[in-house]
C-alpha positions, 0 to 999 in steps of 0.5 A: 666923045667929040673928036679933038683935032690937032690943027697946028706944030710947031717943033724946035729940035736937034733936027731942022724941023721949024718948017712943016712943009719940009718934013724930015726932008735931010734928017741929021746925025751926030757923033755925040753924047749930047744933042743939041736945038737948032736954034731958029732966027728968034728975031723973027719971033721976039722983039729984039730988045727982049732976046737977050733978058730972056733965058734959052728955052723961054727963046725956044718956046715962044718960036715953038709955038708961034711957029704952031700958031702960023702953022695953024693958019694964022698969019705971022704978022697977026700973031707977031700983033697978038691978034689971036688969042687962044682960049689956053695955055698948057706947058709941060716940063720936066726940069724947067728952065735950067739955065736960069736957075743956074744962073741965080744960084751961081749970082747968090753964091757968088755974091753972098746973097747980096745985090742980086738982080731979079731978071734971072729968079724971075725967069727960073721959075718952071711956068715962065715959058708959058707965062712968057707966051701968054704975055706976048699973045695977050692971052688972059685965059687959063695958064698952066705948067704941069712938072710931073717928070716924064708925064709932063706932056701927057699930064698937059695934053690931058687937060686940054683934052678934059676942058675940051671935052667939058665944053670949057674951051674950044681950042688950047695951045700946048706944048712941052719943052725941057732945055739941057745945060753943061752943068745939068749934063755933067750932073746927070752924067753921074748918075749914068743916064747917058753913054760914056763914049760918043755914039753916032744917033743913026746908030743908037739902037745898035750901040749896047752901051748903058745910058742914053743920048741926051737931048733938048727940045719944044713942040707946041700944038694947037688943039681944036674941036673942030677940023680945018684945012690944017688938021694934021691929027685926031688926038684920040687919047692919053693915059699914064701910069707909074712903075709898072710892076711887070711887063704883063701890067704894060701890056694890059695897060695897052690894052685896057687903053685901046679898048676905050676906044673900041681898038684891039693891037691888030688895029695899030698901023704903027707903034711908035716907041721911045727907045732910046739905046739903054739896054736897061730899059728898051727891054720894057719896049721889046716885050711890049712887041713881043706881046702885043704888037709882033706883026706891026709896023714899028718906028723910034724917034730919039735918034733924032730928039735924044733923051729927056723928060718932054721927048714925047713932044717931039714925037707926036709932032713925028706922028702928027706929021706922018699922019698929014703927009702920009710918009713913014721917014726910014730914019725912024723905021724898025722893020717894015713900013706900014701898007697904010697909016690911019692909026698911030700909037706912041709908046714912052717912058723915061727910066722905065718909071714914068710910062704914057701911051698917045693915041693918034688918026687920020683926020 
């Protein structure tokens, strides 16, 4: 199996991370229940007669990836040109573009069904973002948006992998994205996936009320078959699985993955994890250490992304970074740093359902 190299990120997030050359320099926290991006200057990406017909996270996507793009070692001008074109597009969501729909479906309600404007249907449906994409870049090739919950990532990252593989193409642009609204807050604030009372995010794994942290978020990658001066990682692998029927299945799972790849635990410089401050469900990441990982080094991430369906985005930009500059941030450490990082495991899941393991190395 041809190794698949990650050769460009591009991240837009609650922390400032839209410059890969200054990674995680002042990491940020936040009294809150809910985080949310900092949004870039997107007139440096987009045309300004087309920001203000385009819905927030179409805005945060078109930065993500072409920020990954530039990343990649093609110059700002030449994408902003539609200079190069990659041979794919592949997106992951979870809920799509909120925003937009929200704004139909109050424009229908509001009218009664009459004299409504198309722009804001057109941009609801859940592959505008990568559609959009494609329409800047010129890219014609193969275009596609998996919404498959909390896998919706791994499920995008899986088939560029399989295509590459395959010989279909020879590099894809992929990436995840998933927006947050104060309606959809408000809503799923019902249905108790977030803390009821702010919490600091340096402090989320200290902090025992139920729920989460609620968060927002695009990061896009540039994958390759081949290595360049801009590899940032070996994309080893991707498996998913769904509602585990005990901790004992997670651990197998584990397993039976790193096999494929000739690995045992021991072999792991760095696990890192989704926990996200829900005694509820972190306890499947506990377990998992207990049974598997009880010596190695261990990190989180969603004190810095918060909560959501694409979280695992951001994450494999954080071990795609660590891996190219060989830093462990002490925001995300558990217990001690690794002695080194040539392997790094991500471990996610979203309401203890949808489960994924990402495997990543040093070029």
């Amino acid at each position: 199996m041809n190794n698949i190299y990650i050769n460009g990120s591009g991240n837009v997030s609650p922390q400032a991370t839209t410059d890969n050359r200054h990674f995680l320099e002042n990491p940020l926290s936040f009294e809150v229940r809910r985080l949310k991006c900092i949004d870039p200057d997107y007139k440096r990406f987009i045309p300004a007669e087309q920001i203000r017909r385009m819905g927030r996270i179409i805005r945060m996507g078109i930065a993500a990836s072409k920020l990954c793009l530039e990343d990649a070692g093609f110059g700002a001008a030449a994408v902003s040109a539609g200079e190069f074109v990659p041979d794919a597009i592949i997106t992951g969501t979870g809920l799509g573009c909120v925003e937009e729909t929200e704004k139909f479906l109050t424009s229908m309600i509001r009218n009664k069904e009459e004299f409504l404007t198309p722009t804001a249907f057109i941009q609801s449906t859940h592959n505008t973002v990568a559609g959009q994409i494609a329409l800047m870049l010129k890219c014609h090739g193969y275009n596609f948006t998996y919404v498959h919950r909390g896998v919706s990532f791994e499920s995008a990252l899986t088939d560029a992998m399989t295509q590459m593989q395959l010989g279909e193409i020879s590099n894809a642009l992929v990436g995840g994205s998933d927006e947050l609204t104060a309606n959809s807050f408000a809503i799923t604030s019902r249905l108790g996936l977030w803390k009821q009372n702010p919490v600091n995010t340096f402090n989320l794994l200290n902090d025992h009320q139920r729920g989460s942290v609620a968060g927002e978020g695009s990061a896009f990658f540039f994958l390759e078959d081949h290595q360049t001066a801009c590899s940032q990682a070996i994309l080893n692998g991707v498996t998913m699985f769904l509602n585990p029927s005990s901790p004992q299945e997670i651990s197998s799972r584990v397993r039976d993955f790193l096999a494929v790849h000739q690995l045992n635990p021991g072999d792991i410089d760095l696990v890192l994890m989704g926990l996200n401050g829900d005694p509820r469900t972190d306890i499947l990441y506990h377990d998992l250490v207990e049974s598997d990982f009880p010596l190695t080094s261990l990190g989180y991430f969603k004190n810095l992304s918060g909560e959501y369906h694409t979280a695992s985005a951001f994450a494999t930009w954080l071990a795609a970074m660590m891996l190219k500059t060989q830093t462990v941030p002490e925001v995300i450490q558990i217990n001690k740093p690794p002695a080194r990082l040539e392997k790094v495991l991500i471990y996610n899941h979203f309401q203890g359902k949808n489960h994924a393991f990402i495997l990543l190395s040093r070029p």
